[in-house]
N, C-alpha and C positions, 0 to 999 in steps of 0.2 A: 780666438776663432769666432764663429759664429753661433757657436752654443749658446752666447748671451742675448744676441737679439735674433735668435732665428727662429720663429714659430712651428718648425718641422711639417705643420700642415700644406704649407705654399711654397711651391719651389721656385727657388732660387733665378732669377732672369739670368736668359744666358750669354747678356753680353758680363754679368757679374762671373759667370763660372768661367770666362776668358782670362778673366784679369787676374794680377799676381794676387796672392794672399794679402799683401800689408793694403793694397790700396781698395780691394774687396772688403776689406773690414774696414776700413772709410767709409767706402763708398755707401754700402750696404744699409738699408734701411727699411724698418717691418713696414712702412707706410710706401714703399716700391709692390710689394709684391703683394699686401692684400688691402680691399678696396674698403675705404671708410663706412660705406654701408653694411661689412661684411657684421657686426657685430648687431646691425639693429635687427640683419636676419635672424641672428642668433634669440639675441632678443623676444623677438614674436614669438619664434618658438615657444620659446618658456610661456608666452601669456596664453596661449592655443592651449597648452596643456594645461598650464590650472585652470582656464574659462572651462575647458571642455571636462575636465575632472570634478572641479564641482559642481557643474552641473548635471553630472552625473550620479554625482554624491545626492544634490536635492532630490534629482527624477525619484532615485532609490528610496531618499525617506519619504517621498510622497506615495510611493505607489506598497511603502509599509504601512505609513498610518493609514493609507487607505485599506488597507487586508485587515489591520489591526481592528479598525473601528467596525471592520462588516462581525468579524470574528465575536467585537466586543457585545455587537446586540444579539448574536443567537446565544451566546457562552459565556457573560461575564465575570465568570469566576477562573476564564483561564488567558482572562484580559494581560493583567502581569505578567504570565509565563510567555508572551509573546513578543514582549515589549525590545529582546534583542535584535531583532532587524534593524529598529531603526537606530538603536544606539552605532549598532556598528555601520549603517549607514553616514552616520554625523561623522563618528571616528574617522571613514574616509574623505570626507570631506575636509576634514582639519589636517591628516597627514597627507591630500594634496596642497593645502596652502602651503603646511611648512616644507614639504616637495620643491614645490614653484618658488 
């Protein structure tokens, strides 16, 4: 059947849904019915979200160590206890790469 090479996303051309089964499964080919460029779209995608992810990820540690350092000159003794923002800004950062 076509379980084997049928992408289930793109349907089927309909002079293939005319023809018998034996010469349909011949006939039938994934490069019929989706277009070679279709996978670079896919592609992009993925690089859009990790471009846009870790740079989101930096904004974040930038605008902690920026909080961090103002905090650190009125209060430095409670310099350490703040220091989670930016760790877990890093942390997103690194689980968008291995995301992407």
């Amino acid at each position: 059947g076509d379980g084997d090479r049928y992408c289930g996303s793109c349907p089927l051309p309909s002079s293939l849904e005319t023809m018998g089964d034996d010469i349909a499964d011949e006939a039938y080919d994934f490069r019929v019915t989706c277009p070679a460029w279709a996978p670079g779209i896919g592609f992009m995608g993925c690089m859009a979200a990790v471009i846009l992810a870790n740079a989101g990820g930096a904004y974040g540690t930038a605008k902690a160590g920026q909080g961090i350092m103002a905090m650190g000159v009125r209060s430095p003794e409670l310099l350490m206890k703040n220091i989670i923002p930016v760790v877990m800004a890093g942390g997103f950062c690194f689980f968008c790469l291995l995301l992407g």
